[in-house]
C-alpha positions in Angstrom: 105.6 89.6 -34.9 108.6 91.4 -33.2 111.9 89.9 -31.7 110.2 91.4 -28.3 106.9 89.9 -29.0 108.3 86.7 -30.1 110.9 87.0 -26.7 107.3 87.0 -24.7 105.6 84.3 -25.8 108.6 82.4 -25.4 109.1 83.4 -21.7 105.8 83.1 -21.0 105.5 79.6 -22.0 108.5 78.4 -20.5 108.2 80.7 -17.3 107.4 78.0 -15.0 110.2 75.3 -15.5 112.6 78.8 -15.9 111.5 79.9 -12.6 111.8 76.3 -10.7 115.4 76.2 -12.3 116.1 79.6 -10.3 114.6 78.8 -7.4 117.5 75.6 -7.3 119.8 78.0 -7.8 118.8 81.0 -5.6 118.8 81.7 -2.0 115.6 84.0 -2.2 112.6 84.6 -3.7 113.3 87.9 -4.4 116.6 87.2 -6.5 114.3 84.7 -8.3 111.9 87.6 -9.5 115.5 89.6 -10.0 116.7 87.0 -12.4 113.7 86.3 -14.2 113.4 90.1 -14.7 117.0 90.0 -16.0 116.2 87.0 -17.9 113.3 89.4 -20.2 115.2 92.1 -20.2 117.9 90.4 -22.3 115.3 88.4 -24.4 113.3 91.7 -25.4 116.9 93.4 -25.8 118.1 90.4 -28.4 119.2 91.5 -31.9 116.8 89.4 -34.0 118.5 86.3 -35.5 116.6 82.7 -35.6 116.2 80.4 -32.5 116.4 77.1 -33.4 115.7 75.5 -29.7 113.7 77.6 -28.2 114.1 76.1 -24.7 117.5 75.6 -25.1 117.7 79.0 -25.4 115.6 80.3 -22.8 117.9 78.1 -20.2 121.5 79.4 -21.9 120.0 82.8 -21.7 119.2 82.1 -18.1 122.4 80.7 -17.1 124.3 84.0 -18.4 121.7 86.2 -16.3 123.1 83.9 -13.5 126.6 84.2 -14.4 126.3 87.6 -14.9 124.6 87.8 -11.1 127.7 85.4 -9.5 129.9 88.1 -10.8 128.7 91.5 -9.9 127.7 89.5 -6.5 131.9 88.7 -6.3 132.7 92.3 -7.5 130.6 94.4 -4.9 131.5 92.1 -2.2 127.9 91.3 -1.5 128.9 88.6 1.6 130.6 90.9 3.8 128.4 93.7 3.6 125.7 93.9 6.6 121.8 94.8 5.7 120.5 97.1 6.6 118.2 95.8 9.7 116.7 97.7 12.4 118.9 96.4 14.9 122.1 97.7 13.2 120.2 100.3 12.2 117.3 101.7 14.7 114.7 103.7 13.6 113.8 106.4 15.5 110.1 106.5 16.9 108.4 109.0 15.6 106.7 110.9 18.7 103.8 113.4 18.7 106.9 115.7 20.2 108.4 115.2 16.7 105.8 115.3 14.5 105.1 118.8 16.1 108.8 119.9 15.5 109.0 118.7 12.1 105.4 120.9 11.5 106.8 124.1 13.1 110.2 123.4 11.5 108.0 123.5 8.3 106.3 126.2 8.6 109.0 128.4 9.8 110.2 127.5 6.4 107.7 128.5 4.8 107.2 132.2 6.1 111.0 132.3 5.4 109.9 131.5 1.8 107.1 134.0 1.8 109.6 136.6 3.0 111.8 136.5 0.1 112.2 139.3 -2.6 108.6 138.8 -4.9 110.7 137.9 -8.0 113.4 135.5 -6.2 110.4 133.9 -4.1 109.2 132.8 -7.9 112.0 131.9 -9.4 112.7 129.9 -6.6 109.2 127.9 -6.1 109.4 127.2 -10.0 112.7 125.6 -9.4 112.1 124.0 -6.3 108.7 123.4 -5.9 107.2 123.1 -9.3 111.1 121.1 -11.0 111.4 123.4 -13.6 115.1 123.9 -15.4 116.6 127.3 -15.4 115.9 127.1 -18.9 112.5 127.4 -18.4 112.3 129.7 -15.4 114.5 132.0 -17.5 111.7 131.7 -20.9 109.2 131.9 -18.4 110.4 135.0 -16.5 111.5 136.8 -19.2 115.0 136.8 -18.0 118.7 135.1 -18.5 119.7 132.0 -17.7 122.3 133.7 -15.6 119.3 135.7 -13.7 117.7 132.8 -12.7 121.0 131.0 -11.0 121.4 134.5 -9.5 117.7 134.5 -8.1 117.9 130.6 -6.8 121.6 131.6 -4.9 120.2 134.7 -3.5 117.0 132.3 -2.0 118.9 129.4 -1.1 121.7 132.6 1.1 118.7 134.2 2.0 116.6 130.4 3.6 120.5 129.2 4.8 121.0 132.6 6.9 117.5 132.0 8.6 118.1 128.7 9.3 121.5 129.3 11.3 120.0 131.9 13.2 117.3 129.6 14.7 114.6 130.8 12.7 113.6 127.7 11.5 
């Protein structure tokens, strides 16, 4: 059995009195899950070595995942930051009105896409649209590496022109 295998069972059967001991501990259930996620990532990441309590363990480990927590909470600040609600934060509706200028807005893209140079136009949708390197474009293409970056400026001058001149 593995040190990660071994790290499960022991979680597993000690998940319930881990997770009450959190829940003391923690403001939210969410941070609960957090630790307890914490907690198994350091179990499965352990470097093998014989446990001679296993409980013992399990709540040591857990206190350090809370230690840890208490000090990246103190670094970042985590009480004086705002969340992010809708009331600090509003949302804007979205609108039939919208939805339409986000489709034209879209399509004018598009056509400006379609209207770029054949070879650029590819070069640029296997970049963009189907995420491959310009390693690959340039295998692909039969061309340099240096070809492609040329091709993928040339698109992204090319779509930037068109959209400052209200085309898009």
């Amino acid at each position: 059995m593995t040190d990660a295998d071994l790290a499960e069972r022991a979680l597993h059967s000690h998940a319930g009195a881990l997770r009450a001991w959190f829940r003391r501990r923690l403001a939210s259930p969410q941070d609960v899950d957090d630790a307890m996620q914490d907690l198994c990532l350091r179990l499965c990441a352990r470097d093998g070595g014989t446990i001679v309590n296993e409980r013992a363990y399990m709540f040591e480990t857990a206190q350090s995942v809370l230690a840890d927590r208490g000090r990246r909470a103190k670094v970042r600040q985590a009480g004086k930051h705002d969340g992010l609600t809708e009331s600090h934060h509003p949302v804007e509706e979205i609108t039939p009105e919208r939805v339409l200028m986000g489709k034209d807005a879209a399509s004018a893209m598009l056509r400006m896409i379609y209207a770029l140079p054949d070879r650029t136009r590819d070069i640029f949708i296997m970049n963009r649209f189907e995420n491959m390197s310009y390693t690959q474009i340039a295998t692909a293409a039969g061309i340099s590496v240096s070809a492609v970056e040329k091709h993928i400026m040339k698109a992204l001058r090319i779509l930037m022109e068109g959209r400052n001149h209200d085309a898009f």
